[in-house]
N, C-alpha and C positions, 0 to 999 in steps of 0.2 A: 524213619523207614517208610516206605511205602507199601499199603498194602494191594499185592497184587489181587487182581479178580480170576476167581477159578471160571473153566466154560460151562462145566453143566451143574444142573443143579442135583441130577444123581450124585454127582461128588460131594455133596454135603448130607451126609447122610441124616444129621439130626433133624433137617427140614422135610416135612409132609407135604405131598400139594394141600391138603387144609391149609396148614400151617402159612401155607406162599400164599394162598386166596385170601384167607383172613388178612393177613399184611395188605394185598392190596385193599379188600375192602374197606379198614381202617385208615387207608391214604386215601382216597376219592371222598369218604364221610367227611375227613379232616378240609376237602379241597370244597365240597362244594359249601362245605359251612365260613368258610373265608369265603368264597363266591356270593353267597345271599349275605353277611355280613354285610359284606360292600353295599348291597341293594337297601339294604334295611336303613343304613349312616343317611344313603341319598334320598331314600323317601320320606326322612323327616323321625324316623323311628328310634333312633340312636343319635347321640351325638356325636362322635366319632369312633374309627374305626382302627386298628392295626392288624396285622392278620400272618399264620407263620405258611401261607403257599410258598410251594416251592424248598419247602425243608423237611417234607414227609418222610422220605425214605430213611435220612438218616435219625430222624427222631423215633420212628419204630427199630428200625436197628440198638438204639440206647432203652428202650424199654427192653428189650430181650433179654441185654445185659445184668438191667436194675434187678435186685434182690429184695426181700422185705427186709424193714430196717435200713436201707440206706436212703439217704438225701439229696432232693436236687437244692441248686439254686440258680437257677436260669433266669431269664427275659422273655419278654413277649410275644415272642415268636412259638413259644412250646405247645403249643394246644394238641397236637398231633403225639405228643409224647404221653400228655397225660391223657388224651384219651385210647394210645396202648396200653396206658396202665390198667384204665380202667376208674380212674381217677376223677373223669372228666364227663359227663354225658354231652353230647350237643344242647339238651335244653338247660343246664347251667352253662354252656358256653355264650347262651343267645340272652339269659335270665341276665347273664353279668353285662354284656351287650346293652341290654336296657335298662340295668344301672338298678336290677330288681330288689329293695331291700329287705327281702324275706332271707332268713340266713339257712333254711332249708332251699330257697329255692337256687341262691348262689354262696355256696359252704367260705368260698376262696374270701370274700370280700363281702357279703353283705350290701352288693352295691356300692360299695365306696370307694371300688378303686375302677379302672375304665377297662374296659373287656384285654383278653391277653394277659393278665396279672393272675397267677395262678397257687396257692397254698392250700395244703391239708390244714384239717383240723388235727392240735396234737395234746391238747388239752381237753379234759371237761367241761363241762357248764359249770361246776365247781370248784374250777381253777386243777384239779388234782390232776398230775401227767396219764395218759394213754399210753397204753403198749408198745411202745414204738418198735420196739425189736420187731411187730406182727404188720407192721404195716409200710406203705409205699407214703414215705416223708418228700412233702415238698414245702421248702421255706417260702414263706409269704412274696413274692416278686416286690422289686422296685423298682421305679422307671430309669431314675439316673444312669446312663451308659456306663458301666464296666463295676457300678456298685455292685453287685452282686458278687465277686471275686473277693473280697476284704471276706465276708460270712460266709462263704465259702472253702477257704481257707479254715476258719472255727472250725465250721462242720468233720472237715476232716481230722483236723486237731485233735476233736472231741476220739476219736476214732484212734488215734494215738495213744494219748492218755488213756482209755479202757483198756489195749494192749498190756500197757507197760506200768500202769500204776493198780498193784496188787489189792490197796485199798478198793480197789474201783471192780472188784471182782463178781460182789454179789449185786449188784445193780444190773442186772438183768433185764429190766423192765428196758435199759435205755442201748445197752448191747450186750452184745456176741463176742465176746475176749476183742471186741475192737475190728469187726469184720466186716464192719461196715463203710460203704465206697459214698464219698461225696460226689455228686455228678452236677458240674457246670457247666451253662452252656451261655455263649456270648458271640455277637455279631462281629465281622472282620472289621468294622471299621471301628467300633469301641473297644478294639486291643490295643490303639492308638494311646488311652487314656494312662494316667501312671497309678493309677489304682490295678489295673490289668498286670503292670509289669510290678510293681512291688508283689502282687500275690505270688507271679511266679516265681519270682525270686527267694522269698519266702517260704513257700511252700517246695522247695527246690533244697534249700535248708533242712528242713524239719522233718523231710521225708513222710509225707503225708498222704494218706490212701486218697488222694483226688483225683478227676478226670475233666478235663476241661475239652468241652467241644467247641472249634469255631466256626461258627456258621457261614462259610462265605461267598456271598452271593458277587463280589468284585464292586461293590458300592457302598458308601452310605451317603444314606438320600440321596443326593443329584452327586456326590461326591466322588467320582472313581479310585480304583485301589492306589494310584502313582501319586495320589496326594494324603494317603493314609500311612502308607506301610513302604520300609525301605526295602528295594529289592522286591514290590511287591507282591512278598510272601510271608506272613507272620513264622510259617514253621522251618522258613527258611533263615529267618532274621534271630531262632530261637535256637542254635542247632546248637551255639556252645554250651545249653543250655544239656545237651543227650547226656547220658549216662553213659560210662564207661565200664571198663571191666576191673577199673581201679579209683573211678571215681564217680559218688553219688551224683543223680541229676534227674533228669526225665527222660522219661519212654517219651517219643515224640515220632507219632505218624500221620499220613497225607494219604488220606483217601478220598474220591471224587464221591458228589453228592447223590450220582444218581445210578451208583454202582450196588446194586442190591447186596449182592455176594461181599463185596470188599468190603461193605459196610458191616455187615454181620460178623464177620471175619473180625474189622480192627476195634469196634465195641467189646466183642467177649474176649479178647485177647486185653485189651485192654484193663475192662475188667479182673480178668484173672490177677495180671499185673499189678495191678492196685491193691486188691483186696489180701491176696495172696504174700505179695513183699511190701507190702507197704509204702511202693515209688508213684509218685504222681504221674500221670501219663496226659500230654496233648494233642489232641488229633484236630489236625486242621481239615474239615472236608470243607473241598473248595470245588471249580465248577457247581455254584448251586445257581439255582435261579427265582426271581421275584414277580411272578406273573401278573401281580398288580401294581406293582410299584412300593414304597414306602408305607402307604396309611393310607387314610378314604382324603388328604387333606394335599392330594395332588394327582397326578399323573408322571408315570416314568414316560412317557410317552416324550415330554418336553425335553429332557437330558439324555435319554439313551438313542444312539443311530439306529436308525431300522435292521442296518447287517445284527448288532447286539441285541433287537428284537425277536430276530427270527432264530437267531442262536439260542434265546431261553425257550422260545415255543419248540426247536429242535431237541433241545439238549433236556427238555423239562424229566425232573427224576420220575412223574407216574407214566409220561409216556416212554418213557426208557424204561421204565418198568413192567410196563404192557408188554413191548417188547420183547424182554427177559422171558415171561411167562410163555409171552407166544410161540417165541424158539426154541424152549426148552421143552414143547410140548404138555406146560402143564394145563393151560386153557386155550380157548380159541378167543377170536374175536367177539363170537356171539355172547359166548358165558362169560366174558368180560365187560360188555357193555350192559348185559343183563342185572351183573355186580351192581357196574354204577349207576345203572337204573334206580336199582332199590335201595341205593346209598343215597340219594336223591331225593327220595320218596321221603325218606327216613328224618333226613337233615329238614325236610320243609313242614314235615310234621313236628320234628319236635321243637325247630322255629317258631309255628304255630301254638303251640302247645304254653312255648315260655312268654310267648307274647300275649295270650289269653289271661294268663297268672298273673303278668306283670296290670295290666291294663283293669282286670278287673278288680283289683283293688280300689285300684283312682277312681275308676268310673261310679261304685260303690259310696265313695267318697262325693264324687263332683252329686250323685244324684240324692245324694242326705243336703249337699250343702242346698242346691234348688232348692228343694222341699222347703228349707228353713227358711231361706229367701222368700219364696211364695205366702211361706206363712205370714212372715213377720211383714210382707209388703198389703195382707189383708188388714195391719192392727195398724198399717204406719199413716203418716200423710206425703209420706213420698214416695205411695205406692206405684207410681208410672216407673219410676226413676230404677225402683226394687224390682218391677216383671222386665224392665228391659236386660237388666245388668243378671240376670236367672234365665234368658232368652240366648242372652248376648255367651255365655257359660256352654249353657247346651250345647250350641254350633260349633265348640270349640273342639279341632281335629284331632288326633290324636294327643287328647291333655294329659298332663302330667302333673303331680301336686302341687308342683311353684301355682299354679292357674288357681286350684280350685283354692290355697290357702291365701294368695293373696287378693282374690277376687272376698273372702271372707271379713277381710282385714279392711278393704275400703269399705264396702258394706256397715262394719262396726261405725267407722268413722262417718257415713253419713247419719249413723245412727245414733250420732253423741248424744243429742239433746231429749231422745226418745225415752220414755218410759221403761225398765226391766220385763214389761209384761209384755214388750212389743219384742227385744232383741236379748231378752234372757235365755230364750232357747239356744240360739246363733251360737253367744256369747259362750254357754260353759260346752257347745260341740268343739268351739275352737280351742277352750283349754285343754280339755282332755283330747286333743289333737296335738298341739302342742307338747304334751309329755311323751305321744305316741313317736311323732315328729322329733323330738330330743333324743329317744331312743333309737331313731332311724339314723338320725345322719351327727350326732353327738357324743353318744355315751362310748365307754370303753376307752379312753384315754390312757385311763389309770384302772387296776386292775379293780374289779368290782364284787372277788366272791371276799371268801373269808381270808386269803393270802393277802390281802392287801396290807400296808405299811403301817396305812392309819389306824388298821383294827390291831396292833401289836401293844401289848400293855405293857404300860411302864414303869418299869422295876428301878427304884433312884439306886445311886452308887454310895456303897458304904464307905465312907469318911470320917474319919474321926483323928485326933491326937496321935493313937498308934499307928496311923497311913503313913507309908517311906516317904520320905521326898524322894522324889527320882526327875530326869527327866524327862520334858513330855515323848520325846522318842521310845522312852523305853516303859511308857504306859501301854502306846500302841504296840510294841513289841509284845508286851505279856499277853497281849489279846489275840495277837495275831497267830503268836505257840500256845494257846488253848484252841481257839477256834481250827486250828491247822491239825490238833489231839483228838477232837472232838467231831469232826466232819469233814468225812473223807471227800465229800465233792467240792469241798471249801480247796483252790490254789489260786496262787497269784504269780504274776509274771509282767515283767517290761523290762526296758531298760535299766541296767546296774542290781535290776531287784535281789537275783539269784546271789552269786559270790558273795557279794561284798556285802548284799542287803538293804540293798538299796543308796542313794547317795546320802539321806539322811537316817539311816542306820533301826529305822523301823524294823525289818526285818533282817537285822543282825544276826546270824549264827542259824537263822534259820532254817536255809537249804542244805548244811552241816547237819541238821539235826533230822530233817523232812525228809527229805531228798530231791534232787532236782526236778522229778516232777511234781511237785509242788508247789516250790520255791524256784521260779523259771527264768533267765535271763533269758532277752533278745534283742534284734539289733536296734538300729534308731531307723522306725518303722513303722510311728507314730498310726498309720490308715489302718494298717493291717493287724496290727496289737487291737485295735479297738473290733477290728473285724476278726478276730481269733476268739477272743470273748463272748461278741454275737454268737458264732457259729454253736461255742462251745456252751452257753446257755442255753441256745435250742434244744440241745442234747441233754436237760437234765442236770446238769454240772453248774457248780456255783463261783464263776471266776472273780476271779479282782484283775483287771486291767488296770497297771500307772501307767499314765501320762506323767512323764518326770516334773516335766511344770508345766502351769495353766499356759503361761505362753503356747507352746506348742500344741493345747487340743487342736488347734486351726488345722492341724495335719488333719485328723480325724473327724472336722467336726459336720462332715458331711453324712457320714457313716450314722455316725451321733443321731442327728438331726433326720436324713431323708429313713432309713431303717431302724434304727434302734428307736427312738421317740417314738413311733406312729405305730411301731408291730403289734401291740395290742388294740389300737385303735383302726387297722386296716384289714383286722381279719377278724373286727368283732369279737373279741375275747376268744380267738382261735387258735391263737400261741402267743406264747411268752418266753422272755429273757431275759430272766434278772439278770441282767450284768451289773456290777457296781464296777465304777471309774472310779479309779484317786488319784487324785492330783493335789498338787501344791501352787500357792499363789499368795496375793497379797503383798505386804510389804520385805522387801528387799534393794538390791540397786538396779536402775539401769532400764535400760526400754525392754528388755527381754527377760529379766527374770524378778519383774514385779506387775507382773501383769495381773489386774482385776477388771477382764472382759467380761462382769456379772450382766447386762442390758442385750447383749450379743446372745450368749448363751440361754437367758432368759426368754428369750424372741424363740428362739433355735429347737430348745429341746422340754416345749411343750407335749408332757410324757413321761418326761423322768423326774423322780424328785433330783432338786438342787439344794444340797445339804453344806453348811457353810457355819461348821463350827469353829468357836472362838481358840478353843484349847485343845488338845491332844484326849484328855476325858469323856469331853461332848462328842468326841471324833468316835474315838471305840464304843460308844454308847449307841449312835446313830448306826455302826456298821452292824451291828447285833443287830438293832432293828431291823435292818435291811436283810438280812442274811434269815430271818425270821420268815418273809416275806417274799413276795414276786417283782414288785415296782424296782423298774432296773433305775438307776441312780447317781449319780458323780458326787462325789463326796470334795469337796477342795479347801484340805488344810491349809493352817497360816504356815507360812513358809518360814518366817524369824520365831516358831514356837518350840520348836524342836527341844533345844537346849533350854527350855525357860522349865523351872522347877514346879513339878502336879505334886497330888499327892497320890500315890497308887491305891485307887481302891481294894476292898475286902474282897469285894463280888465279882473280881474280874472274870468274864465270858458269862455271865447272868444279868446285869444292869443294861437295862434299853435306857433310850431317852426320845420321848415322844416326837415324830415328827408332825409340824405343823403347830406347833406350840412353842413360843416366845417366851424365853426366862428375864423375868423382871431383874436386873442384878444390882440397882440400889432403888428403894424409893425416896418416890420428891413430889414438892406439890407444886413449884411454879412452871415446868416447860419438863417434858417427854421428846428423851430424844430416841431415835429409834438407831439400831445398827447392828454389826454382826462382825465376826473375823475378828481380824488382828484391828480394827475401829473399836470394839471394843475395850482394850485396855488405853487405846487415846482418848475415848470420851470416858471413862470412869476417872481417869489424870484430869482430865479439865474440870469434871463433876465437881473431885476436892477441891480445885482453884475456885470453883464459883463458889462453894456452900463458905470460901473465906471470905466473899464477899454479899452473904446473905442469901444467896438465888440457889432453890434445893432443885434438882434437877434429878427426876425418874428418866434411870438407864434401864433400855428393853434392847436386849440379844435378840432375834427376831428368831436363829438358829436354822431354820429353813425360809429358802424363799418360795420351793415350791415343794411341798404348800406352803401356803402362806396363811399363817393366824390364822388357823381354821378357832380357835378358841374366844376368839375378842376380843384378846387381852391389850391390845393395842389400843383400843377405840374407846376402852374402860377406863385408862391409863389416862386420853384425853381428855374427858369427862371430869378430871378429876384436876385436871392440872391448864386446860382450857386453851392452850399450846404446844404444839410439835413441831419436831426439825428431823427428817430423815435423814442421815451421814451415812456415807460410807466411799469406799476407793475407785470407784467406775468414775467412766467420763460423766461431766451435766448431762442428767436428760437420760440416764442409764436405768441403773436399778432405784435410787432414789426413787425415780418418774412411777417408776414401775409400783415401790411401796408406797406410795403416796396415791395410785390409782385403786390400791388394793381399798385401803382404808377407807377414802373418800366414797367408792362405788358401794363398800359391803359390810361399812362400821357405820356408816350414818354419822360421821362427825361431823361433817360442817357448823351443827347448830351450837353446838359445844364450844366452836375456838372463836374466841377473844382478840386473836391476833393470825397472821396471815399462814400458813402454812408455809416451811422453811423447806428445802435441799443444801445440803452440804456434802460438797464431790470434791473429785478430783479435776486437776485441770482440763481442759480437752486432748492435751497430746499425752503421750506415755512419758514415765516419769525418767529427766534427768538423771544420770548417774553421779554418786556420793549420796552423803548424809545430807549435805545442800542441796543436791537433786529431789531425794527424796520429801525433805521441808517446803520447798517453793512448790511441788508439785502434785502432793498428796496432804489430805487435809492434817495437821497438827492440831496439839492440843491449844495451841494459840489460836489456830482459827475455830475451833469449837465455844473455846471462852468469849469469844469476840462476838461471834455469832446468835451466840444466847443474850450474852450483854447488848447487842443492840436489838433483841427481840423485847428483853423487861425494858428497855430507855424507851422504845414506843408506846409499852404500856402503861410506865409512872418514870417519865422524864424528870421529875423531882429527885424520887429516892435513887434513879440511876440514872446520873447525866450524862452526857455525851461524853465519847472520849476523846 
């Protein structure tokens, strides 16, 4: 539907002229700070720019709407949004701008992400949740075009489940019986993307309180809509998408961008809509316009014709908005330009203001490090060399820290040969710079108060004689119906999970006994399962996301990687998501469902622990951990374990198992091999083959790869045996590379080994199908035995000859 524009604005009675003047004031404050923005990229002051002119109007229109307690997850265009909320000042707009790393001075980022990237703070400094119900939630931004829809999708979800799942009643803290409205917003030319059209579809499904706004200005970058969008019209392209009066779907309206009324209009209707029935709503506002083009990293000038030039400076939403006010009598021209006078004044002061902050840090910095320089160039004898390079500093124009630290850093190095009395001052400024500096643009990866993974203590599993045999499926199942008894934000959901309980029968009888919202089936939807998780761990809630097999993370492994990975590390311990991911992989047949992409992943999802237990035990032991915890996670069982006989421990839902700690599982003193997974039971096979021919071989599970051996036990292990070989199922040059850089950088082995440091992989391509497939192209216990044997025939080609 279309929402019409009423003529007067007496016709809206809830609107005050205050009420109309403050909207404009907040649109011109939003325009000139894109305006100096741009100025600021060109003078050297910023490194680049992107800016949301041209989308004012309807981004206060959506703040009217917003409520406390609900969530956006937008793009970089929102500035105008969150500074109706109030969200946003201009001097954290200009702070983030200059890439300020004070986290009071930019909350969103701490610097680390480039201006336009916008998140609350929804956490403590001590990791514990905030009120969210009290406050105006914005998900941390990511750049990638149409990511934001996957966690946006969650967010709503989340909002679902508080509804409907009774357990979810007294959390309070995180909503409102589920009242809460997800608000997305995304540019026309990234609805292009199929992460855009899964959410909708998705979310079309699940009937989920969300509102997706598209921002369309008829571009992306030089690109026009007739090479984006069919029919170029998303909400036109979207229509069998409307709801019926028989069939669920979407509210879906088209209102123009620079229609004040209409816009007010299709936001709280919208809203109501949402929050109210719980139906997703799409509003496409289109005629917007881009008065600067793209970013600071072009000109529209080059691609758009001059008639499409004069049509955004005609059509542009504040002067169609001046308009509005002027006809309707609520201001003049004078007290209009008056506004944007002092809107002006305002954005150039607090410009001013963030740039003062940002700079006198450094300058503080740059004029310690002189001093130091000066000094140390009185005690040296390459004092010319030192007052030039402390000269050559001063001059430098608007410096930045890269300047003054690695101006510090050649300085040392001229000073190798010098005395401690001459560059021991330098020396410990630049350490303790260094930790400051680790702090600034380093820490927060991994969660850093007391929620963390690694502070969980380890409770071993009680085993004994009276433990059942059972199989390992149905270990995980007894864990899965306590922790499911035990904690109501604990549910899980993917493909096959719900009914039937998954394909391997982990959570059998479960959603029988739970109920479906708990125990969740959904469709094969790999991005969006992983982005329902996201949303729904923002919210407080503790999902479990399957990915049915490793094969298939590559649906989601963007999601993974560009937002899940980095959220604690992009908002400086600002928010978190523990999601745990489970998956299955390892040995099985066939190019798709034996996939161990551990090198890829390991590259990928620097951020999450990568947990990679052997058995069904270590599995439910690690998920306890994690569930303990904040650090979001992928867990990926062995896929042929399933049916292999455990023994059920005593203590099931009470036994952790330490992550980042490697279990020794036999010892040996001539060669340490290292591995993990379903490698595992093939190097403990070969183990007994070698100890028949004399050669004792220490097996270490490694258990986690990230972390990795935070304990040492690997490097100990060497020490002792004066030889290693890392094994496991990834391509050469994968995870082996990976454990083998771990050791060499942070165990200090090298001095230790006797003989040359081994890998043993899988082939380069994915594995053949059959049991032949599988032998020729994953390592066997043949190629383990061989592999050691020709390590001791290097070291006493006597007692072991060639074979």
């Amino acid at each position: 539907m279309a929402v019409k524009s009423q003529s007067r604005a007496s016709e809206l009675p809830t609107l005050e002229r205050k009420e109309i003047l403050d909207d404009f004031r907040v649109a011109v404050l939003s325009r000139h700070a894109s305006l100096m923005g741009r100025k600021e990229v060109f003078m050297g002051k910023a490194k680049f720019g992107i800016f949301g002119d041209g989308k004012e109007l309807a981004q206060i229109a959506m703040a009217k709407a917003f409520k406390k307690g609900d969530f956006r997850a937008g793009y970089y265009r929102d500035q105008t949004f969150m500074m109706a909320l109030g969200e946003l000042t201009v001097q954290q707009y200009f702070a983030q701008l200059y890439a300020h790393t004070n986290v009071e001075a930019d909350p969103a980022s701490a610097g680390r992400l480039m201006n336009g990237h916008f998140a609350t703070r929804t956490i403590h400094e001590d990791g514990t949740w905030k009120e969210l119900t009290s406050l105006n939630n914005s998900a941390a931004d990511i750049s990638p075009t149409a990511a934001q829809m996957p966690k946006l999708l969650g967010l709503a979800y989340a909002s679902k489940l508080f509804r409907e799942n009774k357990g979810l009643k007294n959390l309070t803290q995180f909503s409102v019986n589920g009242n809460e409205v997800a608000w997305g917003t995304i540019g026309n030319a990234s609805t292009s993307e199929g992460m855009f059209f899964e959410s909708i579809n998705a979310a079309g499904v699940l009937q989920v309180p969300m509102v997706i706004s598209v921002w369309d200005d008829g571009y992306g970058i030089s690109v026009p809509q007739e090479y984006h969008t069919t029919k170029g019209s998303i909400s036109e392209i979207l229509m069998g998408f409307q709801r019926t009066e028989s069939e669920k779907g979407f509210e879906i309206l088209r209102v123009k961008g620079w229609d004040y009324e209409a816009l007010l209009q299709a936001f709280a209707y919208a809203g109501n809509v949402a929050r109210n029935e719980h139906v997703p709503v799409l509003i496409h506002v289109d005629e917007m316009t881009q008065p600067q083009g793209h970013s600071t990293s072009g000109s529209h000038e080059r691609y758009k014709s001059a008639e499409r030039l004069q049509w955004e400076k005609d059509w542009d939403c504040i002067a169609k908005f001046r308009e509005y006010i002027i006809s309707n009598g609520i201001a003049n021209a004078d007290q209009l330009d008056e506004i944007e006078s002092e809107a002006k004044t305002e954005v150039k002061r607090q410009k001013e203001a963030a740039w003062n902050d940002f700079s006198k840090e450094i300058k503080e910095e740059l004029e310690q490090v002189i001093q130091l320089i000066r000094s140390a160039a009185e005690k040296s004898n390459r004092k010319v060399v030192l007052l030039q390079i402390a000269d050559d500093l001063k001059k430098t124009i608007n410096p930045i820290r890269k300047d003054v630290i690695s101006t510090v850093r050649k300085v040392l190095l001229l000073l190798r040969a010098e005395p401690e009395s001459v560059k021991g001052e330098l020396k410990a400024w630049y350490e303790s710079q260094s930790k400051n500096n680790f702090d600034r643009y380093s820490s927060h990866l991994y969660t850093e108060t007391g929620f963390s993974s690694l502070k969980v203590k380890e409770v071993p599993a009680q085993i004994d004689e009276k433990s059942p045999m059972v199989d390992g499926r149905e270990v995980l199942q007894a864990f899965f119906d306590y922790t499911l008894d035990h904690d109501s934000r604990f549910f899980a959901f993917g493909e096959d999970v719900g009914k039937i309980g998954d394909v391997n029968q982990a959570f059998a009888g479960l959603q029988a006994k739970h109920g479906e919202w708990r125990v969740t089936d959904t469709g094969i939807r790999e991005c969006t399962i992983i982005g329902q998780g996201i949303g729904a761990a923002l919210r407080g809630l503790r999902p479990m996301a399957e990915i049915q097999y490793l094969d298939y993370l590559l649906y989601g492994l963007q999601m993974l990687s560009d937002d899940l990975a980095s959220l604690h590390y992009r908002t400086k311990g600002g928010q978190k998501a523990p999601l745990i991911v489970r998956t299955r992989g390892h040995r099985l047949e066939g190019v798709w469902h034996a996939g161990s992409p551990m090198g890829m992943i390991l590259s990928s999802l620097r951020g999450m622990m990568v947990c990679v237990p052997r058995d069904m035990t270590q599995a439910a032991g690690m998920y306890n951990t994690l569930l303990k915890s904040d650090d979001p996670a992928i867990v990926i069982e062995c896929l042929n374990g399933y049916r292999l006989k455990e023994r059920l421990p005593h203590n099931m839902g009470e036994y952790t198992v330490a992550l980042g700690k490697p279990e020794i599982l036999q010892q040996g003193q001539d060669v340490t091999i290292v591995t993990y997974g379903s490698m595992c039971r093939i190097v403990m096979e070969a183990a007994a083959e070698l100890a028949e021919i004399g050669i004792s071989v220490e097996v270490i599970d490694v258990q986690t790869l990230l972390p990795f051996d935070t304990y040492g036990i690997i490097g100990k292990s060497i020490q002792k045996t004066n030889r290693v070989i890392f094994a496991d199922e990834d391509v050469p040059g994968g995870a082996t590379a990976f454990m083998l850089q771990q050791v060499m950088d942070h165990q200090d082995i090298f001095r230790h080994l006797d003989s040359e440091p081994q890998t043993l992989a899988a082939k380069a391509h994915r594995p053949a199908y059959s049991s032949d497939g599988d032998y020729f192209s994953k390592p066997s216990a043949d190629d383990v035995v061989e592999k050691v044997y020709q390590m001791m025939h290097e070291s006493n080609p006597k007692k072991f000859p060639s074979l």
